[in-house]
C-alpha positions as CSV (number, residue, x, y, z in Angstrom):
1,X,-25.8,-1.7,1.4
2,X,-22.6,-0.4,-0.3
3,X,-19.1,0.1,1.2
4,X,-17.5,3.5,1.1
5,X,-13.9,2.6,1.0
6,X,-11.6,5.7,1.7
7,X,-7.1,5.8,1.5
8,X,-5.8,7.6,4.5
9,X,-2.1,8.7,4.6
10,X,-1.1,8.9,8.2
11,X,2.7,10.0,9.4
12,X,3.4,10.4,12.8
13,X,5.9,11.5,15.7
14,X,6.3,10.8,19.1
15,X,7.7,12.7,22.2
16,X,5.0,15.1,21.7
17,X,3.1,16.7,24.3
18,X,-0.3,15.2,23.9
19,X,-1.7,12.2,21.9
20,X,-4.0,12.6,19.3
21,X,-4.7,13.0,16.0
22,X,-4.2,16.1,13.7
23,X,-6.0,16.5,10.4
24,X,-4.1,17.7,7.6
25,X,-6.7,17.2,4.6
26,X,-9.6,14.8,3.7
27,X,-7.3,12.1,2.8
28,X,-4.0,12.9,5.4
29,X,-3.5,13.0,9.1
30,X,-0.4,12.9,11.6
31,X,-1.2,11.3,14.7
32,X,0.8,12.3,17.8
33,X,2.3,10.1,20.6
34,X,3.8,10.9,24.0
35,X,5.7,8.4,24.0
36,X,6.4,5.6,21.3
37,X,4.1,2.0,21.4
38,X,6.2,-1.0,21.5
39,X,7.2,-1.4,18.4
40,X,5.7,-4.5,17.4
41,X,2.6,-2.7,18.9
42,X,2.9,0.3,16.7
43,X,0.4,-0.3,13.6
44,X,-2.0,-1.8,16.2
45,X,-2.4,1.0,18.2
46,X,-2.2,3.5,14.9
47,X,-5.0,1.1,13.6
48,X,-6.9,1.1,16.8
49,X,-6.8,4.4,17.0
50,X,-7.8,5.6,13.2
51,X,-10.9,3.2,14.3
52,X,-12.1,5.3,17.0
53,X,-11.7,8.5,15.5
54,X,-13.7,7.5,12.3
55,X,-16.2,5.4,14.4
56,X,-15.7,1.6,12.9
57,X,-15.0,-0.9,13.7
58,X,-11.0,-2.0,14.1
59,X,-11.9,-4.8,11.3
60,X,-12.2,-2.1,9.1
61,X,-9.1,-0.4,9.2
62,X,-6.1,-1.9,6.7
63,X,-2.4,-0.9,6.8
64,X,-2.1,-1.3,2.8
65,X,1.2,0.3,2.9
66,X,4.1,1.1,5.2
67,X,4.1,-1.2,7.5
68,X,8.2,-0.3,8.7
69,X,8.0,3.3,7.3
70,X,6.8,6.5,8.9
71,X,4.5,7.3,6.3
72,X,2.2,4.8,6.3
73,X,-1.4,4.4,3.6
74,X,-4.4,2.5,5.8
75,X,-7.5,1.6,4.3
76,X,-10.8,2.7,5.8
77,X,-13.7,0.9,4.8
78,X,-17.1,2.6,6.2
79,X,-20.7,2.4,5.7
């Protein structure tokens, strides 16, 4: 069985007034935060949640780029 491997760009804000995750296109999406993670925390719960809302496991999502920039590129690797 083959790997699909798909680059997501994700930017983000915080102080919004609901979490979640807004789809720009196939390959972009802004997530939105009430209130900032710690910020050690922050690619973990970014990561965490790109892993829920494409339904693998967390193993599967990679920060490739970004890791102290707003705009960051994650890896998705799906079956």
């Amino acid at each position: 069985m083959s790997s699909v491997l798909t680059k997501i760009t994700v930017t983000f804000s915080v102080n919004a007034k609901s979490t979640g995750i807004d789809t720009i296109s196939d390959t972009k999406l802004h997530i939105r935060f009430t209130q900032p993670p710690k910020a050690d925390k922050f690619n973990q719960v970014i990561s965490q949640m790109l892993a829920r809302y494409f339904n693998v496991p967390l193993t599967h999502v990679v920060l490739q780029h970004g890791e102290k920039l707003p705009k960051k590129t994650f890896l998705i690797i799906g079956k």
